[in-house]
C-alpha positions as CSV (number, residue, x, y, z in Angstrom):
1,X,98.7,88.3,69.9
2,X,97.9,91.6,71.7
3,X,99.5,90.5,74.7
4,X,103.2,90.7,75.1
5,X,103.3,89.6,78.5
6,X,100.9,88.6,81.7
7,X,102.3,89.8,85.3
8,X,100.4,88.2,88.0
9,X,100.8,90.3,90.7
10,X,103.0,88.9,94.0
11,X,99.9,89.2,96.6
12,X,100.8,90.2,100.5
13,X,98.3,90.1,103.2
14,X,98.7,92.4,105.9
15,X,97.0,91.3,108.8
16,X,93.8,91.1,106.8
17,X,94.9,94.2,104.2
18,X,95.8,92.6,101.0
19,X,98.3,94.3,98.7
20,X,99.4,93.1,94.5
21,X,101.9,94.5,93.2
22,X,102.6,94.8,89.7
23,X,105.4,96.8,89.5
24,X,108.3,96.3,89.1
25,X,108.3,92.3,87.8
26,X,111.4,90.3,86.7
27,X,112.0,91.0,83.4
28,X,109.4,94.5,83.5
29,X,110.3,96.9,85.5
30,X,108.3,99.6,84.2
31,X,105.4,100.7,81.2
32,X,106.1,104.0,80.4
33,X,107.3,106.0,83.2
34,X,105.2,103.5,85.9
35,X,107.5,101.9,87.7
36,X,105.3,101.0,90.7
37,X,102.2,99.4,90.4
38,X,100.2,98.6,93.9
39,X,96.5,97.7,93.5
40,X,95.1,97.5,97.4
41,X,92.2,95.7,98.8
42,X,89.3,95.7,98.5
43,X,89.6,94.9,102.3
44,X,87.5,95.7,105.3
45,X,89.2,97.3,108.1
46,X,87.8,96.4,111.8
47,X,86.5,98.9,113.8
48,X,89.2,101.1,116.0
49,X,91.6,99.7,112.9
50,X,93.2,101.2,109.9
51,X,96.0,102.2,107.7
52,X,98.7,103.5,109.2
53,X,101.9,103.8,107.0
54,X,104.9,105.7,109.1
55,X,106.4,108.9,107.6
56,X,109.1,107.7,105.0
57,X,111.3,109.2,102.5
58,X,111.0,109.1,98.6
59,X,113.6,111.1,95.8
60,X,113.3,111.3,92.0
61,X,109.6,110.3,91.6
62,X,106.1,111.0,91.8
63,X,103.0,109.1,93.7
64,X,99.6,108.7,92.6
65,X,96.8,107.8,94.5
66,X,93.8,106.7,93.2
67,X,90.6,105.1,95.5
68,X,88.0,102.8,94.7
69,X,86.5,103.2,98.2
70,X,87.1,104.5,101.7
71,X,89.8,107.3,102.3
72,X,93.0,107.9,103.5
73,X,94.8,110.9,105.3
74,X,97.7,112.5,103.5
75,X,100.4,114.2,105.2
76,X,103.9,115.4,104.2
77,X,106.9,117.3,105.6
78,X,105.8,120.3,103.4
79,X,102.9,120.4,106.3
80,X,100.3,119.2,103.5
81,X,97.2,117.3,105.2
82,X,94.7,116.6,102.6
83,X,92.2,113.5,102.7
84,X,91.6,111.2,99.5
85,X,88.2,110.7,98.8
86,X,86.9,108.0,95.7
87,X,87.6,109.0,92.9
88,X,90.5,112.1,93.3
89,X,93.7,112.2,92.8
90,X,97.0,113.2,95.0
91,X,99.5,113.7,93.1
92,X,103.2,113.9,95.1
93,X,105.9,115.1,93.1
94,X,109.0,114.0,95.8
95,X,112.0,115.8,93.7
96,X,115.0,116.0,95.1
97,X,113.4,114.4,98.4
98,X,109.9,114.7,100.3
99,X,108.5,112.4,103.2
100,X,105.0,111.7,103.9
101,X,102.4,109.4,106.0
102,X,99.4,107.5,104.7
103,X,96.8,107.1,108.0
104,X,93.5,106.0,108.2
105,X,90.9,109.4,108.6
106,X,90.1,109.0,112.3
107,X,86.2,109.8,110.8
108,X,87.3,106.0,109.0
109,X,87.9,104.4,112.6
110,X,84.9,104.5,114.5
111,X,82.8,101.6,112.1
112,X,84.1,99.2,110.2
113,X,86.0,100.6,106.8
114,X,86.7,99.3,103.2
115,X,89.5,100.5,101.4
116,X,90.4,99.3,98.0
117,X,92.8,101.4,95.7
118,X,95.7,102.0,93.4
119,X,99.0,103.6,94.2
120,X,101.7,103.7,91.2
121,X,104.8,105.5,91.8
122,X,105.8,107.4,88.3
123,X,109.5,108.3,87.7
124,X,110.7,111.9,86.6
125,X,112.6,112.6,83.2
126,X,116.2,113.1,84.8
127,X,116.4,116.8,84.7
128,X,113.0,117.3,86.6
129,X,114.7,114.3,89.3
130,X,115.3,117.3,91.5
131,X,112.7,119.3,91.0
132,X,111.2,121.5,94.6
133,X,109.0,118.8,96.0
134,X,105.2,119.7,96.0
135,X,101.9,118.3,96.6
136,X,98.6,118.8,94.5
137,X,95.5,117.0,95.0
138,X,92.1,116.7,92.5
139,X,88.9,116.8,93.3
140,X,87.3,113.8,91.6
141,X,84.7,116.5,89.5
142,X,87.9,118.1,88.3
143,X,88.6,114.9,86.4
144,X,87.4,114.1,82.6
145,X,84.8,111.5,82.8
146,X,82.9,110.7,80.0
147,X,80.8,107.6,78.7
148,X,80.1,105.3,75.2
149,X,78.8,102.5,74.4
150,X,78.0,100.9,77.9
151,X,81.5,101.9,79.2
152,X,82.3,104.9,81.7
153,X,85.5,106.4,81.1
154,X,88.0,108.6,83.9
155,X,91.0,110.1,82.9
156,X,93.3,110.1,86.0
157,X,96.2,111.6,84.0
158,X,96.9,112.4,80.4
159,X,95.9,112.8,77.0
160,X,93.2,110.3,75.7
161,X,90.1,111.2,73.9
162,X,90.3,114.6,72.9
163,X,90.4,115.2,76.7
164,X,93.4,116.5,78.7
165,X,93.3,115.4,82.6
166,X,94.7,118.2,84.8
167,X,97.4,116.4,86.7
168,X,100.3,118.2,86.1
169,X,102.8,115.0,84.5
170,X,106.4,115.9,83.3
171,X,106.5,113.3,80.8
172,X,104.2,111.7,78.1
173,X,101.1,109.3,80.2
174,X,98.2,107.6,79.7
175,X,96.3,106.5,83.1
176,X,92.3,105.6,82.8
177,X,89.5,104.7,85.2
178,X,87.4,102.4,83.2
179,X,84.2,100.6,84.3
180,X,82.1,98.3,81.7
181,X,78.8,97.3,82.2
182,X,77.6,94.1,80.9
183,X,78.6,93.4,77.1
184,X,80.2,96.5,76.8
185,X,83.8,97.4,74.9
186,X,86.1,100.1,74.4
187,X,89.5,100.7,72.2
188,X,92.5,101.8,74.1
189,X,94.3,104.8,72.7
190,X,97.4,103.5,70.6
191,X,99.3,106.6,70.8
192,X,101.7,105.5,73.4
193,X,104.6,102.6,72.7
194,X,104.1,101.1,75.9
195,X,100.5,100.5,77.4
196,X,98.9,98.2,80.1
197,X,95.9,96.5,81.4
198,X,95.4,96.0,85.3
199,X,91.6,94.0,85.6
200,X,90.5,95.4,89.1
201,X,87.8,92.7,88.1
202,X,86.9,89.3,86.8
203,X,84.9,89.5,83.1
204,X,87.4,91.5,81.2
205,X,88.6,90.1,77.7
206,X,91.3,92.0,75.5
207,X,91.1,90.7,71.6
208,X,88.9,88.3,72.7
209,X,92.0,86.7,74.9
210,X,90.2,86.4,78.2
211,X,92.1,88.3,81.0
212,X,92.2,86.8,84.8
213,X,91.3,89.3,87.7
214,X,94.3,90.7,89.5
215,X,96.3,90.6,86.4
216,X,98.7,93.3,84.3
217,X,98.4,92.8,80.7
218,X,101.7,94.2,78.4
219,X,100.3,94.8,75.5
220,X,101.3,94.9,72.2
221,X,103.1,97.8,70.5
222,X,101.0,99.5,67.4
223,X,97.8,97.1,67.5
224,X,94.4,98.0,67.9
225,X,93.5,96.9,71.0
226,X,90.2,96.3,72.3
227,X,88.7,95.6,76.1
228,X,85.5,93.8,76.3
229,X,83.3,92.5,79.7
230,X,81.2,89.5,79.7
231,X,79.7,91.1,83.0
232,X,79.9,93.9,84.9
233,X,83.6,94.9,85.2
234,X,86.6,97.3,85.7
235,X,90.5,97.8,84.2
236,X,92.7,100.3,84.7
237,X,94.4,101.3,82.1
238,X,98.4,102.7,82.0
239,X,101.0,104.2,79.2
240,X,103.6,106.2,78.3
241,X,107.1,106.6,76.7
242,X,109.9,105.2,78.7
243,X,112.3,107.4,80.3
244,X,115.1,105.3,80.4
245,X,116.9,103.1,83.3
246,X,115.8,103.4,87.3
247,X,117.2,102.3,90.1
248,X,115.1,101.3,92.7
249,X,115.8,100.9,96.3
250,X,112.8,100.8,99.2
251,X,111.3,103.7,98.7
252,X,113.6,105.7,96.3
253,X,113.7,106.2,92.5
254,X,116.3,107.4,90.9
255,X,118.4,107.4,87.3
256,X,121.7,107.5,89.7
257,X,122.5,104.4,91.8
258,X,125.0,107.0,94.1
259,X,121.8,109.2,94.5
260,X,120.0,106.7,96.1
261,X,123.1,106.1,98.1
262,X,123.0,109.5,99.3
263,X,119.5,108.7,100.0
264,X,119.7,106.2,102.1
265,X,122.6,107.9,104.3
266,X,120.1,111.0,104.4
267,X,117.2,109.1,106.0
268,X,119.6,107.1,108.7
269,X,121.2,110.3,109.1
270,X,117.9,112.3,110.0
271,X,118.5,114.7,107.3
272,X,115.0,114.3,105.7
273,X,112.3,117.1,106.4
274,X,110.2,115.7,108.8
275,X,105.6,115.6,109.3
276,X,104.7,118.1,111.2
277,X,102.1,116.0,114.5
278,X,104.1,112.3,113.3
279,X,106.3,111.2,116.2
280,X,107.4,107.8,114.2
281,X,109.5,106.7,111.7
282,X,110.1,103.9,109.2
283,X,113.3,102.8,109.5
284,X,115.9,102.5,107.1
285,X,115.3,98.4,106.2
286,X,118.6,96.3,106.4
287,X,117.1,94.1,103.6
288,X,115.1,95.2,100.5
289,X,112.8,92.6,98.5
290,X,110.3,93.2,95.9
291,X,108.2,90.4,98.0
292,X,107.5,93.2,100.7
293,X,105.3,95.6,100.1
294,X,104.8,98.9,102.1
């Protein structure tokens, strides 16, 4: 079998904005150091609509964002505002505490809009936790792409290849773009003890083991694995070495439950930096479920 174990993400629709997450699953909280996993529309956004997550807090982690289609405008208290076009990558390492907004471009408002992404969150080895927060983003040419055999190949992050992506990581990774065209295959590096398959798409098999869209595939330790498409298709593909235990609460990481604690207290306390030009605020939630997603 080179499937360990199938996640079928818990889907959310927000007011016509569909969100699956991945990450964290009962009995898998993370592969590697991913230990969120949010794959986002693809959804069509009305005119005079968008995006528009409030500032909010995050410790002891770093986001990626990675777009499909459409854009999204990134700001943070470190007075960062940097748009995400297809194909680039911010990367927002959080440290010992960063907040930031996700808006709609207003350039993204005046006609109707797609969007349709991935976001993983991807926790820190314990001494870089509380590292200075910082934000780099990666112009998509900056990115290795390369193709063979039918299949077009991005590395987001990582080693893979005899390429080196250059997202600054602090911790072993794999993170791939991959799109297939019809009858087309591809091997997924086996250098990593812990490696995923998310199909963005329908006609994706792995071994032969046909793999439903919207699904994380937990594969198999020290197997050759191979990804074949029937059709036209897409995966993305994830990895690393685990770092260990994380608590997770909202929007903070951490390897210490009395950090996140601290935290919590910091954010109700308004002791978090704040977005320069962002008036609101998410609030501190009473309640925290997986089944909610930002």
């Amino acid at each position: 079998m080179a499937i360990l174990q199938l996640i079928e993400p818990l889907a959310k629709n927000l007011g016509g904005f569909f969100v699956r997450r991945s990450l964290p699953y009962p009995h898998r909280q993370m592969v590697g150091p991913f230990i969120f996993f949010d794959h986002f529309g693809p959804s069509v956004l009305p005119t005079n609509k968008g995006i528009d997550v409030r500032p909010h807090p995050h410790i002891n982690l770093a986001t990626l964002t990675y777009l499909f289609d459409g854009a999204i405008m990134h700001r943070d208290s470190l007075g960062t505002v940097q748009s995400i076009q297809p194909g680039a990558v911010n990367w927002m390492t959080a440290g010992k505490g960063i907040v930031h907004s996700e808006r709609s471009p207003d350039s993204e408002r005046h006609n109707e809009a797609t969007i349709h992404g991935i976001q993983t969150w991807i926790a820190l080895p314990v001494e870089d936790e509380e590292t200075e927060p910082r934000f780099t983003h990666y112009p998509a040419q900056t990115l290795p792409t390369w193709e063979e055999n039918g299949v077009t190949i991005k590395l987001i992050a990582g080693v893979a290849h005899g390429y080196t992506s250059p997202v600054k990581v602090f911790s072993p990774i794999l993170y791939l773009d991959v799109v297939l065209s019809a009858n087309a295959h591809f091997t997924i590096p086996t250098v990593y003890s812990q490696t995923a398959v998310y199909s963005v798409t329908e006609g994706l098999s792995i071994n032969d083991q046909p793999l439903k869209a919207y699904h994380l595939a937990i594969l198999e330790p020290g197997h050759e694995i191979k990804v074949s498409a029937a059709a036209a298709a897409r995966c993305i593909v994830i990895g690393g070495e685990p770092l260990g235990t994380r608590y997770k609460w909202w929007n903070f990481v951490s390897s210490r439950p009395e950090r996140i604690k601290q935290a919590k207290a910091d954010w109700r306390d308004g002791c978090f930096a704040s977005v320069p030009d962002e008036t609101e605020l998410a609030p501190l939630p009473e309640v925290v479920t997986e089944a909610n997603p930002l």
